[in-house]
Structures are given as structure tokens and as C-alpha cells.
C-alpha positions as CSV (number, residue, x, y, z in Angstrom):
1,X,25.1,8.8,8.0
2,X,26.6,5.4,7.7
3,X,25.5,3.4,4.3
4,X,25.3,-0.1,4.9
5,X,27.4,-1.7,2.6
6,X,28.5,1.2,1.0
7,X,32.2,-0.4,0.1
8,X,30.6,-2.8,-1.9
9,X,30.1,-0.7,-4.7
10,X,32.9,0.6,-4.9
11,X,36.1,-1.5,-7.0
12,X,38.4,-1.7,-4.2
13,X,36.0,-3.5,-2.4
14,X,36.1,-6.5,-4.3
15,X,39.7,-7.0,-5.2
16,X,40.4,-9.1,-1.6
17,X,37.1,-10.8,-1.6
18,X,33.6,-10.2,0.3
19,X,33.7,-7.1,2.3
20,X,31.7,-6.1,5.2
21,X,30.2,-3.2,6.4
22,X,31.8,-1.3,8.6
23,X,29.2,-0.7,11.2
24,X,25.9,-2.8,11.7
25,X,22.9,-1.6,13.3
26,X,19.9,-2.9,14.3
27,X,17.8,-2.6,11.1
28,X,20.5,-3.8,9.2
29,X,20.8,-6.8,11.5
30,X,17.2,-7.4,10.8
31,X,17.1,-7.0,7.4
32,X,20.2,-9.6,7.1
33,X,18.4,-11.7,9.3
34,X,15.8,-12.0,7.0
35,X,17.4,-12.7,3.9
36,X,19.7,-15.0,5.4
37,X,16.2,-17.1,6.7
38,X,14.4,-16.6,3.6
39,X,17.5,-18.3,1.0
40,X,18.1,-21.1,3.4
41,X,17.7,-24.2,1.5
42,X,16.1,-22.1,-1.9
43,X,18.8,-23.3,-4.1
44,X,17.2,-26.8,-4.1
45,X,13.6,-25.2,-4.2
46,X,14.8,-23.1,-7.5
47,X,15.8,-26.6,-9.1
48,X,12.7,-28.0,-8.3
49,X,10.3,-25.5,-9.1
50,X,12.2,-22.8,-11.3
51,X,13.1,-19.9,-11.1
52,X,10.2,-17.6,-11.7
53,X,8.9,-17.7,-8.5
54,X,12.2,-17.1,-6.6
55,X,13.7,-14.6,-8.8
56,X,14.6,-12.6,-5.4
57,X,17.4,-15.0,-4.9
58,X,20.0,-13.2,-7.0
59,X,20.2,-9.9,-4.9
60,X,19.8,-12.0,-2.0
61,X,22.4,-14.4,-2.3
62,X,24.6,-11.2,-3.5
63,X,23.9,-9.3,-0.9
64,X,24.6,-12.2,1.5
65,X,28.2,-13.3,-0.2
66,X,29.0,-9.4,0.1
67,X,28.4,-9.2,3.6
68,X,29.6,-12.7,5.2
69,X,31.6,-14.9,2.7
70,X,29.7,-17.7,2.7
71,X,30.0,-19.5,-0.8
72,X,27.2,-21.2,0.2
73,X,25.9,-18.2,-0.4
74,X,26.9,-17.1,-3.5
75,X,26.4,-20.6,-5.5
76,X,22.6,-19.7,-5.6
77,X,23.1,-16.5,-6.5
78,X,24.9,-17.3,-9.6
79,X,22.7,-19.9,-10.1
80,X,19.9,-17.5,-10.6
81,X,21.5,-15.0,-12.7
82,X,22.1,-18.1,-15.5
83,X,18.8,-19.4,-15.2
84,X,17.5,-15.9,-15.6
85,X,19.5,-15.9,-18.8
86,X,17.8,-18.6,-20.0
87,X,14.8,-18.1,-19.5
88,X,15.8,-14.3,-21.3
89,X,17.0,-15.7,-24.5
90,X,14.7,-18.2,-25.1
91,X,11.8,-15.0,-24.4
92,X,10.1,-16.6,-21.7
93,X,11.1,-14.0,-19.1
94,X,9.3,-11.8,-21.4
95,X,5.7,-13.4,-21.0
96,X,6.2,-13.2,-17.2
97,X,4.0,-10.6,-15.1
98,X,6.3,-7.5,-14.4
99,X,9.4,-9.3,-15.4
100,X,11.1,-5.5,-15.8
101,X,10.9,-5.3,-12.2
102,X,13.7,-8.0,-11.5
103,X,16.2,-6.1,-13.8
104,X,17.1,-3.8,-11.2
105,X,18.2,-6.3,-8.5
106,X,19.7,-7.8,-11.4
107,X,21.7,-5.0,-12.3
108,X,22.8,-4.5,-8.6
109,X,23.5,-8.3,-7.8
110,X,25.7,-8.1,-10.9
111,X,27.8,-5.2,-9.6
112,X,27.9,-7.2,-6.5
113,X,29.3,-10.0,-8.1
114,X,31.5,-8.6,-10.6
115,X,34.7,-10.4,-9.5
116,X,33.2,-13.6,-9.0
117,X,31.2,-14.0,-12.7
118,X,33.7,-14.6,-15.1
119,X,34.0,-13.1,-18.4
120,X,31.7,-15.8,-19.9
121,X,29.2,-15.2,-17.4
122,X,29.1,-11.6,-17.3
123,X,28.7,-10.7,-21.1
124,X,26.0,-13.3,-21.0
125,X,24.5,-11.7,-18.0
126,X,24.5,-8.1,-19.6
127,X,23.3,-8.9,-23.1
128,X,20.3,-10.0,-21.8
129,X,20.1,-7.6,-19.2
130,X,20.7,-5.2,-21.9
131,X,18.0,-6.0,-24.1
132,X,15.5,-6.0,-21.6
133,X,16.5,-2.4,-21.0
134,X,16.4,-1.6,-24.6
135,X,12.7,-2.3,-24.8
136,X,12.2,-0.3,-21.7
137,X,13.6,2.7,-23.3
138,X,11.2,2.5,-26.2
139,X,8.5,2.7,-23.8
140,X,9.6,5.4,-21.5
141,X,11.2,7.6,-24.5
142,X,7.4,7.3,-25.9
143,X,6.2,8.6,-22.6
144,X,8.4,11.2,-21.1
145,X,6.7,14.6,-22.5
146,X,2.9,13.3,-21.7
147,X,1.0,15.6,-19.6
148,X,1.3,13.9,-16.8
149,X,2.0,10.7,-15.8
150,X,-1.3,8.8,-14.9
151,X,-2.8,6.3,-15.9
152,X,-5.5,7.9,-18.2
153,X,-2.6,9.1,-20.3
154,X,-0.1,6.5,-20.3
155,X,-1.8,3.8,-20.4
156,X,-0.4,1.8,-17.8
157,X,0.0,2.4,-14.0
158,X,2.8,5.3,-12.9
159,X,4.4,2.7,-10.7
160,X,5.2,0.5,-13.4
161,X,6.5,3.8,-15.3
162,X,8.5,4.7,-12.6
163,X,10.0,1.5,-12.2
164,X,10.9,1.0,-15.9
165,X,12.5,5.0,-15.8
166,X,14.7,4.3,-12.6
167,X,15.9,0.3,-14.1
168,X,16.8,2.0,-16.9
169,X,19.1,5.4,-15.3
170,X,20.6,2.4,-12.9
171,X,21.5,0.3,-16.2
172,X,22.3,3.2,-18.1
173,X,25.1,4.0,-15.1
174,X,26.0,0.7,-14.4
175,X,26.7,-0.1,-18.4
176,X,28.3,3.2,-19.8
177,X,25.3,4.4,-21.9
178,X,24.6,7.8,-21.5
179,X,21.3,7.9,-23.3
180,X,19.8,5.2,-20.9
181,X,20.8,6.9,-17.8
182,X,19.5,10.4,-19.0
183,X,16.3,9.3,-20.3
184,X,15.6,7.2,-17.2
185,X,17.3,10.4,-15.0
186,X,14.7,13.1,-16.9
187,X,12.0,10.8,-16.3
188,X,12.7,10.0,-12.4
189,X,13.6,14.1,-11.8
190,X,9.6,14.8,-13.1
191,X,8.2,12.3,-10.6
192,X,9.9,13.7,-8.0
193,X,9.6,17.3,-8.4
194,X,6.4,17.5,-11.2
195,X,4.3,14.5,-10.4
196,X,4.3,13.8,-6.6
197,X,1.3,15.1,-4.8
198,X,2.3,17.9,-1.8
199,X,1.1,15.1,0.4
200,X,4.2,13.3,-0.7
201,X,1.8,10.3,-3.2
202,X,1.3,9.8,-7.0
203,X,-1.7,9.0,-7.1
204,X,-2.6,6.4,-10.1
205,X,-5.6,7.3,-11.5
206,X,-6.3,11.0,-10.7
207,X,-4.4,13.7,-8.3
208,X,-7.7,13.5,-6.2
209,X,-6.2,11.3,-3.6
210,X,-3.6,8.4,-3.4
211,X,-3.3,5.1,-4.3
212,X,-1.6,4.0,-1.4
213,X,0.0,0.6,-1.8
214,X,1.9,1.2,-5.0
215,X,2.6,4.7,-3.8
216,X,5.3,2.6,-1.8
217,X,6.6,0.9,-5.5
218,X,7.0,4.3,-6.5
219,X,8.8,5.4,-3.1
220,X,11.2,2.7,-4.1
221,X,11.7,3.6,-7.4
222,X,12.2,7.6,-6.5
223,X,14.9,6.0,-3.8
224,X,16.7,3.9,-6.8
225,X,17.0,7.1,-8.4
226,X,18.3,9.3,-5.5
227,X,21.0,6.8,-4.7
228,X,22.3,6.8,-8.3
229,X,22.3,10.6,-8.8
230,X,21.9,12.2,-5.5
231,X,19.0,14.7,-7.0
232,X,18.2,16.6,-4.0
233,X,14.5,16.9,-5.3
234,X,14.4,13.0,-4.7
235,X,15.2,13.4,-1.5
236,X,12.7,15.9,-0.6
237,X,10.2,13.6,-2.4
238,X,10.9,10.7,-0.3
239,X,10.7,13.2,2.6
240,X,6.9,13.7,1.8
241,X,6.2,10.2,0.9
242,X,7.8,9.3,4.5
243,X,5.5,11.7,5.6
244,X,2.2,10.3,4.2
245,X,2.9,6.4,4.5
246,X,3.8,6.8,8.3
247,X,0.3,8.6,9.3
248,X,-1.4,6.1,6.9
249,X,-0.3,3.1,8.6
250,X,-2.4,1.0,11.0
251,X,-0.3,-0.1,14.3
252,X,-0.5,-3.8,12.5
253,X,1.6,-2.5,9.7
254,X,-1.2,-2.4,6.9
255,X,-1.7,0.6,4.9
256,X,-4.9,2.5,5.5
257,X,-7.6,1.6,3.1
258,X,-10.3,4.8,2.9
259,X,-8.2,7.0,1.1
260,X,-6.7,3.9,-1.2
261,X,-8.8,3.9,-4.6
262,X,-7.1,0.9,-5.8
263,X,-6.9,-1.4,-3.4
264,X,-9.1,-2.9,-0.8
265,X,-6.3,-4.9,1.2
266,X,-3.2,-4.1,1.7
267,X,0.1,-5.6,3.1
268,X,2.6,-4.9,5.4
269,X,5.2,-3.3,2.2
270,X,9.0,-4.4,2.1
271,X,9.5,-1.5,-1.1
272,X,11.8,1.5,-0.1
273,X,13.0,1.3,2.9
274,X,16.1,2.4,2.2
275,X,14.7,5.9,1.0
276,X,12.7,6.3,4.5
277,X,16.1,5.4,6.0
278,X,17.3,8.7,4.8
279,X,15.8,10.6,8.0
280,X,16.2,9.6,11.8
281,X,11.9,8.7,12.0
282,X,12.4,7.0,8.9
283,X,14.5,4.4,9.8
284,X,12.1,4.0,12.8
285,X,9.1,3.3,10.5
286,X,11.6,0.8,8.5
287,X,12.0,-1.1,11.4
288,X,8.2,-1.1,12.1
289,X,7.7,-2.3,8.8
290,X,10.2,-5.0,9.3
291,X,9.1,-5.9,12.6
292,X,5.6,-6.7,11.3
293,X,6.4,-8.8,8.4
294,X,5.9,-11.9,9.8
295,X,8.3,-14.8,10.1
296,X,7.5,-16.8,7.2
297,X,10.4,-16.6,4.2
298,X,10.3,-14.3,1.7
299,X,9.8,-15.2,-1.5
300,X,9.8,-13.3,-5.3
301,X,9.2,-10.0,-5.3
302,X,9.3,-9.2,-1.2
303,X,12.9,-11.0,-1.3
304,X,14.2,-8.5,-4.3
305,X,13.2,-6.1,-2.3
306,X,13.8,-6.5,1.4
307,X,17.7,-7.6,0.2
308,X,17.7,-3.8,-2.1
309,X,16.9,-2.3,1.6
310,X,19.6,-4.5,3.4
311,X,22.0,-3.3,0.3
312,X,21.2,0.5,0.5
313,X,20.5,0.7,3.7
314,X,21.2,4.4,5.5
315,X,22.3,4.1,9.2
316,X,21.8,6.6,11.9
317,X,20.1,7.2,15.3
318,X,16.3,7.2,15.2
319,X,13.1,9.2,16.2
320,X,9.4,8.2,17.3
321,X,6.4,7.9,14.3
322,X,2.9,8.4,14.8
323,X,3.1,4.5,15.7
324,X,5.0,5.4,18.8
325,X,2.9,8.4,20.1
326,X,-0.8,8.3,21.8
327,X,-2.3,11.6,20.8
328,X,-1.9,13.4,17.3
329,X,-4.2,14.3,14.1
330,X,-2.9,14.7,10.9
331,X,-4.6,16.3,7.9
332,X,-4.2,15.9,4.1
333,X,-3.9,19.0,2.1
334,X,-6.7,17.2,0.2
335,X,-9.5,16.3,2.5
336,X,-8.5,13.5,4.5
337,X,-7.0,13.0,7.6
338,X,-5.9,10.5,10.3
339,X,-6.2,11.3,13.9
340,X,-5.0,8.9,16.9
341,X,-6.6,9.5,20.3
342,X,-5.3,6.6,23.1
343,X,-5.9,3.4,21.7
344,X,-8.1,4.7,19.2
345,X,-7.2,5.5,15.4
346,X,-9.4,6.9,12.9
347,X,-9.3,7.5,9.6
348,X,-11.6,9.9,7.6
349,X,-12.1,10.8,3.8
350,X,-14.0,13.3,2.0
351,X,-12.4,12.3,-1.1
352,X,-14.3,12.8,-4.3
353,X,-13.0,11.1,-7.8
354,X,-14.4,10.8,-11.5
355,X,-15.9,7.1,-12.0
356,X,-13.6,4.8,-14.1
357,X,-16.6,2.6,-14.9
358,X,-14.9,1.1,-17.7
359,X,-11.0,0.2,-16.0
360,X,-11.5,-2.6,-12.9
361,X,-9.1,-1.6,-11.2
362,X,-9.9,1.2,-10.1
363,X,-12.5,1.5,-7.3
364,X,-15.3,3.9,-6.4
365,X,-14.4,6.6,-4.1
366,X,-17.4,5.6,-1.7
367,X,-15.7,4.8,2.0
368,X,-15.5,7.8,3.7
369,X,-14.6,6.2,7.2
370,X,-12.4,3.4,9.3
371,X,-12.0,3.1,13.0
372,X,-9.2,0.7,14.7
373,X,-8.8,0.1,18.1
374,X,-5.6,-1.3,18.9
375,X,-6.5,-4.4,21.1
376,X,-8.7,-5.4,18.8
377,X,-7.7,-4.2,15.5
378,X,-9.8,-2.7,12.4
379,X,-13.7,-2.3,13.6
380,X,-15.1,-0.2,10.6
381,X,-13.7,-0.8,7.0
382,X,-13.8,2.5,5.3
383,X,-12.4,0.6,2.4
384,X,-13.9,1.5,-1.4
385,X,-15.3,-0.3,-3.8
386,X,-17.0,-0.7,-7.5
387,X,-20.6,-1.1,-8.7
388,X,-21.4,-2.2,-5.1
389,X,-23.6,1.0,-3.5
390,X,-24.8,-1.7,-0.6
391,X,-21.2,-1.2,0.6
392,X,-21.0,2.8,0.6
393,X,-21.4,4.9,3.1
394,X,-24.3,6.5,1.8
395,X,-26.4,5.7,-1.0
396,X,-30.2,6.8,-2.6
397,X,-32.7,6.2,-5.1
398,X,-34.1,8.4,-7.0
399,X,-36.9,7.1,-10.1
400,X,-35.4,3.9,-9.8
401,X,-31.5,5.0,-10.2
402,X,-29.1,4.8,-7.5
403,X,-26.5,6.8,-6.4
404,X,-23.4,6.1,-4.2
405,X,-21.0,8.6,-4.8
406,X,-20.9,12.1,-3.3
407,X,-21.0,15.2,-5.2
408,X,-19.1,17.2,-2.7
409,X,-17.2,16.6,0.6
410,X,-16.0,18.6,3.4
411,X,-13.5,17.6,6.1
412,X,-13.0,20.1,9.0
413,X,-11.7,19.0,12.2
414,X,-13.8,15.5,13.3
415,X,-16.8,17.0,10.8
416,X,-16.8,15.2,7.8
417,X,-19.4,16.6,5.5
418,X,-20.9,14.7,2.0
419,X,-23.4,16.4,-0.3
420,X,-25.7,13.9,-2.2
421,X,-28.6,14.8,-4.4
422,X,-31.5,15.1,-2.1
423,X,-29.3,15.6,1.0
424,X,-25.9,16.5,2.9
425,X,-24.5,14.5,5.7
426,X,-22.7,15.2,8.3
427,X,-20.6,12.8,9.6
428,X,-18.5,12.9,13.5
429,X,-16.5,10.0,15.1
430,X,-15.0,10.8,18.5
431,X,-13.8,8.9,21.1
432,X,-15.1,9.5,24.6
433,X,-12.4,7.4,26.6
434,X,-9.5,4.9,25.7
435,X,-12.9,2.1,25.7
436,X,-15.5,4.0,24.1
437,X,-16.4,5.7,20.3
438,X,-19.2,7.7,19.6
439,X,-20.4,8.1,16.1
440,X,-23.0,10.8,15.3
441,X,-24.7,11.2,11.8
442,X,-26.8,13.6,11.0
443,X,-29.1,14.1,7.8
444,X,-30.2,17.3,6.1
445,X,-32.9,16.6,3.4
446,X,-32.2,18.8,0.1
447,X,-35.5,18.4,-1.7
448,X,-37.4,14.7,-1.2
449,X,-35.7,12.0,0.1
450,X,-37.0,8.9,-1.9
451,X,-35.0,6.2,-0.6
452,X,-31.4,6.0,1.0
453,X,-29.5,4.6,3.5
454,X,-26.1,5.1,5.9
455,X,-24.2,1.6,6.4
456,X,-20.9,0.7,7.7
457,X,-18.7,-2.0,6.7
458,X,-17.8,-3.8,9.9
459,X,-15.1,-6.6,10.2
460,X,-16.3,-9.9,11.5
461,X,-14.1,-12.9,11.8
462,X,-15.8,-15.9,10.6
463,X,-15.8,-18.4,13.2
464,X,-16.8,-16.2,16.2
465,X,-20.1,-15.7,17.2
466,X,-22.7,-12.2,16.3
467,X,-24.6,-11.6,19.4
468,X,-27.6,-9.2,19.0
469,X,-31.1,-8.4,21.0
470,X,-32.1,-10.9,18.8
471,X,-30.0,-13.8,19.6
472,X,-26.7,-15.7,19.1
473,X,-24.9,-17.0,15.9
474,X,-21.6,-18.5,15.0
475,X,-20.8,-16.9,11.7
476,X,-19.3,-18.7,8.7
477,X,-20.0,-18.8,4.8
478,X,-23.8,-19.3,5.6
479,X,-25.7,-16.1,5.1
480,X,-26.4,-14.3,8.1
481,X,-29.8,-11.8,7.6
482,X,-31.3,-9.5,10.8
483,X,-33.1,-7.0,9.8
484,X,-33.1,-5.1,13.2
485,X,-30.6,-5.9,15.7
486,X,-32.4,-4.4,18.2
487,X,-30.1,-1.5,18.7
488,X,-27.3,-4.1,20.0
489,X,-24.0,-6.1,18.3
490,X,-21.4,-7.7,19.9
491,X,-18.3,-9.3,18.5
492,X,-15.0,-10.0,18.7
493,X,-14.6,-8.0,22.0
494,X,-16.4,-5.0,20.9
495,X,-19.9,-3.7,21.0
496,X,-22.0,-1.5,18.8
497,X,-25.2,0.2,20.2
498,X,-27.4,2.3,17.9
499,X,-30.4,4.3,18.8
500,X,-32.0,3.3,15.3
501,X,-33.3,0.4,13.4
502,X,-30.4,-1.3,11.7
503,X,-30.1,-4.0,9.4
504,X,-27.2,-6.5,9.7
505,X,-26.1,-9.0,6.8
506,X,-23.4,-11.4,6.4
507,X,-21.9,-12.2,4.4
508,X,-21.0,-9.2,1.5
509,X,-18.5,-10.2,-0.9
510,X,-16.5,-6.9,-2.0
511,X,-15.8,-6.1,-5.3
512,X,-11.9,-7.3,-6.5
513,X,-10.2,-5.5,-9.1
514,X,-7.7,-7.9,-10.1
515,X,-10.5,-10.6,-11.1
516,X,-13.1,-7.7,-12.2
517,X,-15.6,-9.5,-9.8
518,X,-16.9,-10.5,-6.0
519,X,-14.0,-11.9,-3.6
520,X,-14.5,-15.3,-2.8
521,X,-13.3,-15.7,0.3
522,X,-14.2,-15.6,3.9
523,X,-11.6,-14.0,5.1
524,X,-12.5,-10.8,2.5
525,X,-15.8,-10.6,3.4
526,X,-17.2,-8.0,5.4
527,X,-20.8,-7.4,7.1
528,X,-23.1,-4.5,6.7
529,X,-24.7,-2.3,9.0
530,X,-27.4,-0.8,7.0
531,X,-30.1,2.2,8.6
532,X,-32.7,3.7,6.6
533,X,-32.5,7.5,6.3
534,X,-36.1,8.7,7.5
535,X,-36.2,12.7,8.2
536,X,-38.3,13.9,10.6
537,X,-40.8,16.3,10.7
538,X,-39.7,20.1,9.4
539,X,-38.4,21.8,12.3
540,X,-36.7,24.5,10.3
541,X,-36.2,24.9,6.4
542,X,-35.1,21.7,6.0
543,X,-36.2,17.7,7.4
544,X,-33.3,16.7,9.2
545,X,-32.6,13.0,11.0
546,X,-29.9,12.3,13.2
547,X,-28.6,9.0,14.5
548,X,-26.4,8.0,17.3
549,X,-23.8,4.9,16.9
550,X,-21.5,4.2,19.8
551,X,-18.4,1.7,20.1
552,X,-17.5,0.1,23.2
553,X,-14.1,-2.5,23.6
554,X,-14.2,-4.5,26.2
555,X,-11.6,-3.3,28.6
């Protein structure tokens, strides 16, 4: 495999000026195509608005000078490294949000730019750089030898860990300090062959399940660190990651949000491309990735990182992902699985997790099912959620006290199974033809059911009309109540039947961790689909109810 821009790093590369790479392929293309779109004209914004929110603009503009010549180029480059300086020594940087994470495009912009800094420039650039890294080695020496890095013991999230430990073995290389790039080097070796889960994620909070969208921030920090030393354990880490992140990935680019106990919503994710690059299908997903990031500019964070895949980039043929083919299941060795069937996708999680009542951000293990059609996207949100039982997928009272989280769970084939205190559930999703979904429940009483309830989170877009047996409405942020849809909902180009009384309301704010409260917008909200449990009369040794759901997209 080819490396775009591999010459850069090297000292010969720079002695006659900006280099180029010596093949170009079609990610790379787009991946240049993108920086080049995103830093037009962001030298003036910079001077306008600072340089906090465009700190991407160093590796950008680096990256850019490298590969074409331009000066106009590499102007805003420099002028982002200095103004990064100053906002360093006069310990500003310091108060930003995750203001370690620009050290490492930082570092590699500087190599980049080597020839054209100056000696003025450069020893200014590397003190500062310097003693950003020194506090980071204070915090990951503290941490290396913890039981194991999450969050319950070191007291901050292993992406951020991961981050810190790979900035500092890429400092430690790039400024001749031995310490630095062994500390960082120990550290990044035990996340790739100690801490990664065989499913190829790190999860965040337990090893239970994953935490999907920073499971891509540590991808890209596992991918820093196999680039520097070439640890062949980091490479079979971001084999397994590659593995996970491309079955968990809706044909819009999102991540998959039932088996995320962190987020709700995801993005499409511009971090570590460059490791998936490593392998043929990999390079395919980063070009799916790519492809579904929109065309607006890039800005902070996303630019950093979209010009680290452009600069690390590994070229080769490709092969087909999940995206690419009609028919395949693939299961979890924890249970959860993805399974796409025609233009159906389904995602199903028997997950179970300790409560973290105490730490917002993270969210109760309660979804246990999504379903995504791909002409009209994401019908049932499996996503989780915290103190909000309304919005599980099952839920009781017992005395007075209610419960929303399962005991136990099950997943075999399309049979997802939940225990609950006074029943089990069974739980079946399976598509019929490309148009049509059936959903099947079934309830299994295990002592006295007092009061409980199934309900599925369905996505409505505000602005388009609910129709049910009981009329017509235009949804929006008034609150929409029916307490029996008459077995009928359409929207959107879908339609729900049920053979059961059903409750619909509109609209339910989720819970959102990085506020510790309700979302606020419209476009977060979902609507519930809430059906009493009621068993029937004992047929055998136990009541039992069962319940019949079907989805049908209009063709």
C-alpha cells in the first residue's frame, strides 16, 4: 500500500519545497477536496472571530502547502500556529474545552512546516507545544497502572485518555524525549491489546457494550499510535474496530444508537479514517463516511481531523461493506446484533448495564430496538435514555415504584428476550418483503403484573401530518395526545398497524446528557407508541399476552 503523502515526513522531502504524493486516488482526492473547500477564505474568518473555533486550520493549511504549493495556503497555516501560541502563553488555551486534542495536528502541521517556520517561530511553537505535553504526562503517568481504563476508575472518559497517551508518544517522537514517547507508547499498546473489547470497542463506562461515537475518537487515537510505532497489536485493533463501526452504521452514515449508552445522536464521524484505510473494505467505509458528510465547510475539530486522514491516508484497491450488500446479519459477542434484509436494517439489543444514576452522561441501557428502512430512513429509535421509563421499551409498576431496566436479556437469532420482575418478553422483528415489517411481542407474566407497558419510540418529522382511525394532524411543538389510534398510523410514507389499543403522544423530549436535562428541540423529539400489557386468561402455568405490530412503506 501507497501512503498518501508519505514523502512528507520524511527530510528530504522538504529541502526543494512542497512535495506531492506520488499517486492520488480517489479518497484522497476527496479528502483534499474537502480541505481545500473548507480553508477557502478562513484566514479572514480567524482574524475576525479568533482562533478557537478554527483551530483545524493549521493541519489544514499544512497539509494543503505540502500537497500543491500554494502560499496562499500556507500564510493561514502559520497564522494559526502563532495565534495558537498566544493564546498558550497567556493560558487561555488552557481554559478551552479539550484543548489537548489540537496538540496532535499541531505537532504534525509543525513537521509539515518545518522548513518554512524559522528558528524564531519554531522554538516558540515547541515550547508551548511542549508544555502542554508536560501536563499531559502528569496525567497519564498517574493513570497507566489502573485496573482498567474506564471511566469509573479514571475519572474521565477513555477517549480523552487515549488521546492525551497517543499526543504525547507522537510529541515524545517528534521532540527527542524518550520518556514522553514511552509513557504515551505503554499506554496506547494496553488499549490496543488489554482494553479493546473482542468486538473491536472501548466501551466508556462498563465493558457491557459500546459507546459508539467516541469509540471512533479512540479508533483515531489507536491509528496515531500505529503510524508512529507500527505495533502490530494496533493494527489488529483497528481491524476489529473497522469491524464493529461498519455493521453499526445506518446507510445515511450515522452510527447506530441502541447499543450507544452515551449518546442519543450521533454524526456522520470524520475521526480515523486513515486507520480503516489500512484494509481494502476499509477504505471503502472511509469513502462512505466522506461521501455522507455533507457539503457545508468543515470547521474545528472535523477540519483537524478530516486534514489528519488526507495526511495519513493508506492507498489501495477497495472491497464492498455491509453498506454495499442486501442481505447479511451480524452478531456481537455480547448480545447485540445488526441484521440487513433488502431495504430493511435492524438493529437489536439485549444489553444490560449497572445504573450510573449519579454521572449524566451516561444513559440507561433501556432501547432494546431500531428499524430503518432505507427510502425512508430511521422508523423506530431504539435509542437509550435516563430517568425517562415512558421512553423504554418496557417498563412496570410495582407498589408504586417503577422499573425500566431489564434484569436479564437474551438475543438468539431474531428472538430478543428481556426478563423484568413480574414478567419476560419476548421480542421478534422480521421483515416479510422489501415493503413490509412485522413485529411480534409476546408477554409471559412471572407472578402479578400490576401495571406495565411495551412502547416504541417512533420518528416523526415535525411539519408532516399523523394520520390515525381517529383523524388528521399536522404535527409541530403543540402536544399531540390519542389515546387509541385505532390500530392505524401513518407518516412520513410509512404505516403502522397494531392489533391492540395503543396510545400515541407527541411530543417527548428525551433526556440529554451534556445539559443533564430534556432536549429542547423539535428536531430531537420523538413520539411514543405506548400499549398496556394485559395477560390473558391462564392457558398454561403462566398468563401470557401477545401483540402484533406491523410496518408497511409505501412502495
Amino acid at each position: 500500500m501507497k501512503r498518501l503523502l508519505l514523502l512528507l515526513l520524511l527530510p528530504a522531502a522538504c529541502a526543494d519545497g512542497p512535495s506531492r504524493a506520488a499517486s492520488d486516488g480517489p479518497l484522497a482526492a476527496t479528502y483534499l477536496r474537502m480541505l481545500e473547500t473548507s480553508t477557502d477564505g478562513l484566514g479572514a474568518i480567524i482574524e475576525a472571530e479568533g482562533i478557537r473555533a478554527h483551530t483545524g486550520a493549521i493541519l489544514a493549511g499544512a497539509v494543503l502547502y505540502r500537497r500543491t504549493g500554494d502560499r496562499g495556503r500556507l500564510e493561514p497555516a502559520l497564522r494559526a500556529g502563532d495565534l495558537l501560541a498566544v493564546e498558550s502563553e497567556a493560558g487561555r488555551m488552557a481554559q478551552w474545552l479539550n484543548h489537548r486534542w489540537l496538540l496532535a495536528p499541531w505537532i504534525d502541521a509543525m513537521k509539515l512546516l518545518d522548513r518554512e517556520l524559522g528558528d524564531e517561530r519554531r522554538a516558540r511553537w515547541r515550547r508551548e507545544i511542549e508544555r502542554n505535553l508536560a501536563e499531559i504526562a502528569v496525567d497519564v503517568a498517574a493513570r497507566e497502572n489502573y485496573p482498567q481504563y474506564k471511566s469509573p476508575f479514571i475519572r474521565t472518559s477513555p477517549n480523552h485518555l487515549s488521546i492525551w497517551a497517543s499526543t504525547l508518544h507522537l510529541g515524545g517522537k517528534a521532540f527527542g524525549n524518550p520518556e514522553w514517547e514511552a509513557l504515551g507508547g505503554r499506554v496506547m499498546h494496553r488499549f490496543a491489546a488489554r482494553e479493546q473489547s473482542p468486538d473491536g470497542t472501548w466501551g466508556e463506562h462498563s465493558v457491557a457494550g459500546p459507546t459508539t461515537g467516541y469509540n471512533y475518537l479512540t479508533t483515531a487515537s489507536v491509528a496515531l499510535y500505529a503510524e508512529q510505532s507500527g505495533d502490530p497489536d494496533a493494527v489488529a485493533a483497528l481491524r476489529r474496530a473497522l469491524d464493529f463501526h461498519s455493521h453499526f452504521t445506518w446507510p445515511d452514515g450515522l452510527p447506530v444508537e441502541v447499543v450507544n449508552d452515551r449518546q442519543r445522536h450521533g454524526s456522520v464521524s470524520p475521526w480515523g479514517h486513515f486507520g480503516f484505510s489500512r484494509f481494502p473494505d476499509g477504505r471503502r467505509y472511509a469513502e462512505f463516511l466522506a461521501g455522507r458528510m455533507g457539503a457545508r465547510p468543515l470547521r474545528g475539530e472535523a477540519l483537524s481531523r478530516m486534514a489528519q486522514n488526507a495526511l495519513y491516508l493508506h492507498e489501495g484497491p477497495s472491497a464492498p461493506i455491509p453498506q454495499d450488500q442486501r442481505n447479511w446479519r451480524y452478531e456481537m459477542k455480547v448480545p447485540a446484533s445488526m441484521e440487513r434484509e433488502g431495504s430493511w436494517w435492524i438493529a437489536r439489543s439485549a444489553l444490560i448495564a449497572t445504573q450510573a444514576p449519579r454521572n449524566q452522561f451516561y444513559l440507561d441501557r433501556q432501547g432494546h430496538l431500531s428499524v430503518y428502512h432505507e427510502k425512508v430512513g430511521l422508523i423506530v429509535n431504539g435509542a437509550n435514555s435516563k430517568r425517562q421509563p415512558e421512553l423504554a421499551t418496557f417498563s412496570e409498576k410495582i407498589q408504586g415504584t417503577t422499573y425500566h431496566l431489564p434484569m436479564t436479556g437474551v438475543l438468539d437469532g431474531d428472538r430478543l428476550s428481556l426478563s423484568y420482575n413480574s414478567f419476560w418478553a419476548d421480542l421478534r422483528a422480521r421483515p416479510r418483503t422489501d415493503s413490509r415489517l412485522e413485529i411480534a411481542v409476546e408477554i409471559t407474566e412471572q407472578g402479578r403484573i400490576e401495571e406495565a407497558q411495551f412502547a416504541l419510540q417512533l420518528v416523526l418529522k415535525p411539519g408532516d401530518a399523523i394520520e390515525t382511525a381517529k383523524g388528521r394532524i399536522v404535527i409541530g411543538a403543540d402536544p399531540v395526545e390519542v389515546e387509541d389510534i385505532g390500530g392505524r398510523l401513518r407518516h412520513h410514507g410509512w404505516t403502522l398497524t397494531v392489533d391492540a389499543p395503543a396510545r400515541l403522544a407527541w411530543p417527548v423530549f428525551p433526556f440529554n446528557p451534556y445539559t443533564d436535562g430534556p432536549e429542547t428541540s423539535l428536531e430531537r423529539a420523538v413520539g411514543t407508541l405506548t400499549i398496556p400489557l394485559r395477560p390473558g386468561p391462564r392457558t398454561g402455568p403462566f398468563r401470557t399476552q401477545k401483540i402484533a405490530l406491523a410496518i408497511d412503506v409505501d412502495r
